[in-house]
C-alpha positions in Angstrom: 0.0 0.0 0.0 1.2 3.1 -0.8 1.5 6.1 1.7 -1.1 9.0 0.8 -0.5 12.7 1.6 -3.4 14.1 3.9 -4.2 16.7 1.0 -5.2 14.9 -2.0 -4.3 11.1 -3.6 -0.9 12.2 -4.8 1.7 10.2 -3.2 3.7 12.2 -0.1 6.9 14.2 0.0 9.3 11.8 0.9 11.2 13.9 2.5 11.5 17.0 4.4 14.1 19.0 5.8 13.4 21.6 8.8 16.7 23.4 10.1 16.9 26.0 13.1 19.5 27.5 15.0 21.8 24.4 16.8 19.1 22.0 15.8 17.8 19.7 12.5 14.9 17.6 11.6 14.3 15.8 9.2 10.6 14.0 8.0 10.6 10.8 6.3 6.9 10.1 5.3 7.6 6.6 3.6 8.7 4.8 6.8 6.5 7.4 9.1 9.8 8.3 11.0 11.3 11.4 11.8 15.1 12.2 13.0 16.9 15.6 14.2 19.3 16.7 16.2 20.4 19.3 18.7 23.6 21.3 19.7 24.3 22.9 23.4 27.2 24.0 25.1 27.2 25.1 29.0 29.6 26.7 30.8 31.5 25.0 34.1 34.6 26.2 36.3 35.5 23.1 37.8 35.0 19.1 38.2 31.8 18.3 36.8 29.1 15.5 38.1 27.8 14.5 35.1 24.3 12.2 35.0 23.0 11.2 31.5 20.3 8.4 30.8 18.5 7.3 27.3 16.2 4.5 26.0 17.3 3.1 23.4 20.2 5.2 22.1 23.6 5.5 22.6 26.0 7.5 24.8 29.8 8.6 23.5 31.6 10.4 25.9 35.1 11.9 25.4 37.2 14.6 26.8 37.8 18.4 25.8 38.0 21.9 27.4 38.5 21.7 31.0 35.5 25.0 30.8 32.6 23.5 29.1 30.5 20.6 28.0 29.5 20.2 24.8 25.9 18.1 24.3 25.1 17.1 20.4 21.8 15.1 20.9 20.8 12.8 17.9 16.9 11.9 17.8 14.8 9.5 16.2 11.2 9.4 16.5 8.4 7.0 14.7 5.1 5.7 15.0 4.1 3.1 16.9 2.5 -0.4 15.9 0.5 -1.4 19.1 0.7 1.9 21.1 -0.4 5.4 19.1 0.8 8.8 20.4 -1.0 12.0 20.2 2.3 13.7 18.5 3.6 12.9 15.2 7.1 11.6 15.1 8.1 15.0 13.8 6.0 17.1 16.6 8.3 14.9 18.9 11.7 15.6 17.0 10.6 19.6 17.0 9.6 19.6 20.5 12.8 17.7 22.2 14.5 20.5 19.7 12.7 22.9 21.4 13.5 21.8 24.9 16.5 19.5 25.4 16.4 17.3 28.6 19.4 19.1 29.8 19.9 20.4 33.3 22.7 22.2 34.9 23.0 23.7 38.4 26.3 24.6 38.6 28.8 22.1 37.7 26.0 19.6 38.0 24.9 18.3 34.6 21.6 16.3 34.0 21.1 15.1 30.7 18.3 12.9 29.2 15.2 13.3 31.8 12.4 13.8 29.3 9.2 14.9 31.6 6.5 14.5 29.1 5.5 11.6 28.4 4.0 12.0 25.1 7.9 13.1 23.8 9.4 9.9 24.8 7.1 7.7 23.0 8.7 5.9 20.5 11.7 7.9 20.4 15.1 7.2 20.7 18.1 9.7 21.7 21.6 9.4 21.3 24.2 11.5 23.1 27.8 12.6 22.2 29.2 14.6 24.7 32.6 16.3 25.0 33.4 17.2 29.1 36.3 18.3 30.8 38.5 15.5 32.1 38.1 16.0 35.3 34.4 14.6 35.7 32.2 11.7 37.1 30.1 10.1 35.6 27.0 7.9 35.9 25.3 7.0 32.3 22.0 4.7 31.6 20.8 3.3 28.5 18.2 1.1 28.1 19.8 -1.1 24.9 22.2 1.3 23.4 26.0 0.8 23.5 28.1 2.9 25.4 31.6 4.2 24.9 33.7 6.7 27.5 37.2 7.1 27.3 39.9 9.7 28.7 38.1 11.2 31.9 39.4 10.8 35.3 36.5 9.4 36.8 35.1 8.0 38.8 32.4 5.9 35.7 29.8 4.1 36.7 27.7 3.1 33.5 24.6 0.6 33.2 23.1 0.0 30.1 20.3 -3.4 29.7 21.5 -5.1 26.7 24.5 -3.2 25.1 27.6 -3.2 25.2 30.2 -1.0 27.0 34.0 0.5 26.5 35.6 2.1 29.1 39.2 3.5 28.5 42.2 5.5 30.2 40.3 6.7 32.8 41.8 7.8 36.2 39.4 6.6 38.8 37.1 3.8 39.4 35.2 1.8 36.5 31.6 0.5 37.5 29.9 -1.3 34.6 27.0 -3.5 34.2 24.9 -5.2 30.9 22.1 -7.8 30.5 23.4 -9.2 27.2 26.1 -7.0 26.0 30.2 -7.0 26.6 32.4 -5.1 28.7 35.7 -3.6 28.0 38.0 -1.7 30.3 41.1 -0.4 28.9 43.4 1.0 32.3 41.5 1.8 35.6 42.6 2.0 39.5 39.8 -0.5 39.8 36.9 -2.8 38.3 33.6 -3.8 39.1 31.7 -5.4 36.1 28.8 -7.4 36.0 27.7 -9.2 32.7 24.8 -11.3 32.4 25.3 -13.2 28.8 28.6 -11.2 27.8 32.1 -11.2 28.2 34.5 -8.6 30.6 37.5 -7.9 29.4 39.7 -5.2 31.9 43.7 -4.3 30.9 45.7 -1.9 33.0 43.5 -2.4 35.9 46.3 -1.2 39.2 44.0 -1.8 42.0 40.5 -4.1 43.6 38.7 -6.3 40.7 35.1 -7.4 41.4 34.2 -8.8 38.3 31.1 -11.7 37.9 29.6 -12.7 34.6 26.7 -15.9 33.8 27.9 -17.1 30.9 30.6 -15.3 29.5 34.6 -15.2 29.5 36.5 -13.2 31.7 40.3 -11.5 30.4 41.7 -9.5 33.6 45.4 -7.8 33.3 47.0 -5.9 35.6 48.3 -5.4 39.1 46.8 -6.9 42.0 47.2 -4.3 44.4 43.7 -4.8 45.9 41.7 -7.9 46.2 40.8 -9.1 43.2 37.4 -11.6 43.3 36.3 -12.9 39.7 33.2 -15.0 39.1 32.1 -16.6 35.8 28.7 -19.1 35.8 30.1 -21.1 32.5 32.5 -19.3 30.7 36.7 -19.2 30.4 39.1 -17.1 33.0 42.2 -15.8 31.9 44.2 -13.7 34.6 47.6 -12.3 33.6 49.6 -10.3 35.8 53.6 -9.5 35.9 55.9 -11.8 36.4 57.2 -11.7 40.2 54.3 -10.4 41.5 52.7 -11.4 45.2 49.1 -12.1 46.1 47.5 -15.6 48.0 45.7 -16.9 44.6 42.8 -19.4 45.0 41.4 -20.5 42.0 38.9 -23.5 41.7 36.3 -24.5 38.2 33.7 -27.1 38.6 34.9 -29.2 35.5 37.5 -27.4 34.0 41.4 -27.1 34.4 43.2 -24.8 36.7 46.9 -23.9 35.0 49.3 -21.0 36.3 52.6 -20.0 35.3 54.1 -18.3 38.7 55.5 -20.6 41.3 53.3 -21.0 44.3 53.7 -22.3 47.5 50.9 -25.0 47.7 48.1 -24.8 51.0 45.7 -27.1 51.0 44.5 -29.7 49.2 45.1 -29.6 45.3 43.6 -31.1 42.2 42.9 -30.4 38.7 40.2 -27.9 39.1 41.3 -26.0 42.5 44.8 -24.2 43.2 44.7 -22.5 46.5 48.4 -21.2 47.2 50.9 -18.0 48.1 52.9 -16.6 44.7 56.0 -14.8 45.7 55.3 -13.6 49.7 51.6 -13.1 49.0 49.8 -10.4 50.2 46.2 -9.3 47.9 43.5 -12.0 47.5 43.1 -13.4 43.9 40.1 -15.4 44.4 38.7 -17.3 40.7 35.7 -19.5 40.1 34.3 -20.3 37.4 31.9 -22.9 37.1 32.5 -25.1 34.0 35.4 -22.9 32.4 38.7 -23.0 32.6 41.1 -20.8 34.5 45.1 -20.0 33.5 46.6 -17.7 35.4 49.5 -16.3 33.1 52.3 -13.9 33.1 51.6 -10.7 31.2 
């Protein structure tokens, strides 16, 4: 069936362009959909506390000037199958234009808090957002991937089925998916949680709390905190530097245990449990897995 234009029995304008100042839309009347986008900068003076939550779109963060942060918000809006809105995808785009979900009380930035209800329906909102490096961050998406790299944290990002990149960041790294995977490129520490995905942490120089159902586990680094890794059914590869000292106890339901550092046996000791002191010991390095393997390597 062909779409109709609400004037007459010719077929509709494809497409439409709208553009204002710092903002676009753009109609799409063959696939009732709508997308636009919108452009703000605000002014800080010192660490920000950054908060930023979205659907099902995506969230890019990165670092600039240590005076502002830059918000470039990327909409899409259609019509519904099941539930119908009042507002036409395009009377959403143009009134999220119109009023960004952006707060800011001080250096306190709110991002993505859309009130009415009628302007989330069916929409989904992208952010890329440029900060100063010295900010925290906490950042929700429903299914949308996210991707932070270069501030000095603290991050703490959540997101229900995508997946997640954390890199070079001075501070803490919290992450959690339903379905997605989790990388962490250097961090002074790691807690990850993974439902159906994989973790994956390098450069990590302090506690790792890391627990996945089914995925693989990769952790490099230094164990100067305790480091407790979990996986339900997948593999766990540890690698830290060669001479290092922590009590390791490492133990998989029906896979192998393997390490490459010396250790001083405690204990009983099989195939599928280690429990032992490397060098003079020190930090825990607790790993279970339950049907995976576990190889605990030099790096």
């Amino acid at each position: 069936m062909k779409l109709r234009s609400r004037t007459g029995g010719l077929p509709a304008i494809a497409v439409v362009l709208v553009v204002m100042a710092g903002a676009s839309c753009t109609i799409d009347a063959q696939t009732s959909s709508a997308s636009g986008s919108f452009e703000r900068t605000l002014q800080v003076d010192g660490p920000v506390d950054l908060d930023v939550s979205t659907g099902s779109g995506s969230i890019r963060v990165d670092v600039g000037s240590t005076s502002e942060v830059r918000i470039v918000g990327r909409i899409r809006a259609y019509d519904g199958v099941v539930v119908w809105s009042r507002l036409s995808p395009e009377d959403r785009i143009k009134g999220l234009i119109a009023t960004p979900p952006i707060e800011q009380s001080g250096n306190t930035v709110r991002i993505g808090d859309v009130g009415d209800p009628e302007l989330r329906r069916h929409v989904s909102v992208s952010y890329e957002l440029v900060v100063p490096p010295q900010t925290r961050l906490r950042s929700r998406t429903g299914s949308g991937d996210q991707e932070v790299a270069s501030i000095r944290g603290p991050v703490d990002a959540r997101t229900g089925s995508g997946d997640i990149e954390i890199g070079r960041i001075q501070g803490q790294a919290s992450a959690t998916t339903g379905s997605g995977d989790i990388a962490v490129l250097a961090a002074t520490g790691i807690d990850a949680r993974a439902g159906s995905g994989s973790v994956r942490a390098e450069g990590i120089t302090g506690p790792v709390s890391v627990r996945t159902g089914s995925g693989d586990i990769t952790v490099e680094g230094e164990p100067s905190g305790d480091w407790q890794i979990r996986a339900g059914s997948g593999d766990v590869d540890i690698r830290v530097k060669q001479g290092s000292s922590f009590e390791l106890d490492a133990r998989t339901g029906s896979g192998g245990v393997r390490t490459d550092h010396p250790i001083e046996m405690s204990g009983s000791v099989s195939r599928n449990h280690v429990k032992g002191r490397v060098g003079s010991g020190g930090r825990r390095v607790d790993v279970t897995t339950g049907s995976g393997s576990i190889t605990v390597a030099n790096k």
